[in-house]
N, C-alpha and C positions, 0 to 999 in steps of 0.2 A: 222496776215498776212498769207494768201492760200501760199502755193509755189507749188500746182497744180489742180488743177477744170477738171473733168469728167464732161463731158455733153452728155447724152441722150434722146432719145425722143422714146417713147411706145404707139401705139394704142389699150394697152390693152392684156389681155392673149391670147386672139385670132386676132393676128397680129405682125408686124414685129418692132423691135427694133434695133433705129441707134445710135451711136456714134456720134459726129460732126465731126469727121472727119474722118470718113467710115472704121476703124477700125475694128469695132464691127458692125455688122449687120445679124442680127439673125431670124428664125422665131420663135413666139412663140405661144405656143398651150395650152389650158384649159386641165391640165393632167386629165385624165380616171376617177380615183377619183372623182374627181368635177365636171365630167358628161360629157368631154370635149373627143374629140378623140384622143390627146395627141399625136401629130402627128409634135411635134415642142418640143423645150424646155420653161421653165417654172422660173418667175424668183427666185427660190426656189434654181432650179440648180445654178443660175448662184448666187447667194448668199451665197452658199453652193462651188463655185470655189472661187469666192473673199476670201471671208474667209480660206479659206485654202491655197492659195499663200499668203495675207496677213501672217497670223498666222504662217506660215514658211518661209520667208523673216523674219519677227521680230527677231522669233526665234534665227536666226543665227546670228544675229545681237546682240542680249542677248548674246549669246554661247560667242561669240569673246569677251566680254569685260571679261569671266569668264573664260578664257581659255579652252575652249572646241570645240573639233571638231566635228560638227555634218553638214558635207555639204553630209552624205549618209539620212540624215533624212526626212521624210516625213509626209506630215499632212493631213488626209482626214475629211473631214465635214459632216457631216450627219445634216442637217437641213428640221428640222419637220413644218408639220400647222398642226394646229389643232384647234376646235372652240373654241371660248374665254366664250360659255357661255352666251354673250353677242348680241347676232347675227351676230358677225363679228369672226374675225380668230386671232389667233395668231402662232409666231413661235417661236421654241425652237430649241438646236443646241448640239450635240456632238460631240467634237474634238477627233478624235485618231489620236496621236502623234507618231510615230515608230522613235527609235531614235537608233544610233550604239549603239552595245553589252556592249562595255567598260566602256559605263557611271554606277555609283552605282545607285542606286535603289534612293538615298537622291540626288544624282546630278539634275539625271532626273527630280525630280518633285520640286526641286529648279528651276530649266531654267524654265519648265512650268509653272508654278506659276508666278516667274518674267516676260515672255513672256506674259502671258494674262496680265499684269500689262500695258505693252508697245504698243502691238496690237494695232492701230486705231479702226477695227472691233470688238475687245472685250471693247476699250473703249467705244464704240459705243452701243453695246448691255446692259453693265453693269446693271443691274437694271430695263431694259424693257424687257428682257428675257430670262427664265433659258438657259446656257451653261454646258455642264457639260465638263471636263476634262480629259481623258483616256491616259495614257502612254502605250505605248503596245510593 
């Protein structure tokens, strides 16, 4: 059973993407790379923001059940295309994690570890494509 549904609707990398209910409403643009004048965002980016609010909301959600404080912590996304080889594209993703000073070195990559276990996004990706993990 959902306990929430996102709906969007896209005409494509070159045009504007809505939310149902006017939330999100964006232009989007064929970035430079792919011959595009990249003159909008792309939804690379915005896969690359999900994923990284995802991934840190989890996070701290993991943290609390292990007693740890990590609400100075932050998560950025770097999520790649690149061709499959196949004639089509695919994407890959590196998370760096910045988490406070105080945690050991074994904490850190405990929570992370368990956090990508949690993630809807990492569940999501699991197995369709490489993630790699960085504590930093």
């Amino acid at each position: 059973m959902r306990i929430y549904t996102a709906t969007a609707t896209a005409q494509g990398r070159d045009g504007r993407a809505v939310s149902s209910d006017g939330r999100l409403d964006v232009q989007l643009a064929l970035q430079k790379e792919l011959g595009g004048n990249g003159d909008g965002t792309n939804p690379e980016q915005l896969f690359a923001a999900g994923y990284a609010a995802c991934f840190a909301t989890s996070m701290k959600l993991v943290a609390g059940t292990q007693g740890l404080d990590v609400s100075d912590a932050s998560v950025t996304a770097e999520v790649g295309l690149s061709p499959n080889g196949k004639g089509g594209y695919q994407l890959d993703a590196v998370l760096r994690v910045e988490l406070p000073g105080d945690l050991t070195e074994e904490q850190a990559r405990n929570l992370v570890d368990a956090t990508h276990q949690v993630c809807p996004y990492s569940n999501a990706t699991r197995g369709n494509m490489p993630v790699e993990l960085l504590v930093e």
